[in-house]
C-alpha positions as CSV (number, residue, x, y, z in Angstrom):
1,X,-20.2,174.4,110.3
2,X,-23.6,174.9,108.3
3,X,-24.9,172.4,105.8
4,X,-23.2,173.3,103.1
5,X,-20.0,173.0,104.7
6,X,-21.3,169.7,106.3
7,X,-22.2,168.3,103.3
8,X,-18.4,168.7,102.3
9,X,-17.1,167.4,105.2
10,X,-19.5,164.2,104.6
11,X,-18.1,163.8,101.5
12,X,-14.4,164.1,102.4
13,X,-15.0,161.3,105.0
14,X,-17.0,159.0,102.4
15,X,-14.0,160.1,99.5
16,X,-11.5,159.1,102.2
17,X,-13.1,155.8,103.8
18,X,-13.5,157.5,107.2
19,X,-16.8,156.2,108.8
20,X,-18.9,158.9,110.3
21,X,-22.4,160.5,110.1
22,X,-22.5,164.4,109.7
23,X,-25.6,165.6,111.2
24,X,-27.0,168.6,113.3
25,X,-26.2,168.9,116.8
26,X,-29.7,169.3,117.7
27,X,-31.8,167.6,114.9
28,X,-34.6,170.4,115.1
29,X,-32.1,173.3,114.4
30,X,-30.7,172.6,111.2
31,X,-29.0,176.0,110.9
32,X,-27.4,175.4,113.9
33,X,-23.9,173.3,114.8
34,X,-23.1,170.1,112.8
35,X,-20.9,167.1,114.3
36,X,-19.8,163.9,113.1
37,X,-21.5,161.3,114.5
38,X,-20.8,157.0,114.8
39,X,-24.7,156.7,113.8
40,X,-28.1,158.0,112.8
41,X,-30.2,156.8,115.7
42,X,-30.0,160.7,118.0
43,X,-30.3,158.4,121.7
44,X,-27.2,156.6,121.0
45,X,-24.6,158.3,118.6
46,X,-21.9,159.1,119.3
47,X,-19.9,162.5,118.4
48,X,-17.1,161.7,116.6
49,X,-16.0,165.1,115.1
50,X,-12.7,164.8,117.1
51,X,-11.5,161.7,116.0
52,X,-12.7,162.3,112.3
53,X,-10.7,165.6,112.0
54,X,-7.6,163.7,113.6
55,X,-7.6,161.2,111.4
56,X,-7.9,163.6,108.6
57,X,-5.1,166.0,109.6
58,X,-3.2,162.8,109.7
59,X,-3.5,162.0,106.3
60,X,-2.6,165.4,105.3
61,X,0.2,165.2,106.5
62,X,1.2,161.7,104.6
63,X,-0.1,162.9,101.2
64,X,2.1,164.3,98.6
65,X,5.8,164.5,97.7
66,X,9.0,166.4,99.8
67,X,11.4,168.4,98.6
68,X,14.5,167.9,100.0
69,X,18.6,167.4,99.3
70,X,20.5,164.1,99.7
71,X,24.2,164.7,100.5
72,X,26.5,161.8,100.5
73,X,28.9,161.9,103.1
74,X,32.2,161.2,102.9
75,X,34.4,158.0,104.9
């Protein structure tokens, strides 16, 4: 992702209550990868990308209304 697309992400996670720090990969290449990371501190983050995007694609899946029949069956 670049930083514009980073800065989305980032605000998804905040928007959603998901913890998570989206910075680049390597902190002297900003046009380079982004991740989401546990922290700020680059010794001892942690990338978290994984388990951000899981948690996200779970939501999605809870969110919003189903269309569906109900058929009453008969005794």
């Amino acid at each position: 992702m670049d930083k514009v697309e980073a800065q989305q992400v980032a605000n998804t996670l905040r928007r959603l209550g998901i913890r998570g720090i989206v910075s680049p990969q390597d902190l002297g290449n900003p046009d380079g990868h982004w991740r989401v990371y546990d922290g700020t501190d680059p010794v001892t983050r942690r990338d978290i990308t994984d388990e951000a995007l899981a948690i996200i694609r779970g939501m999605s899946r809870k969110t919003g209304p189903t269309r569906g029949f109900i058929v009453p069956t008969s005794r």
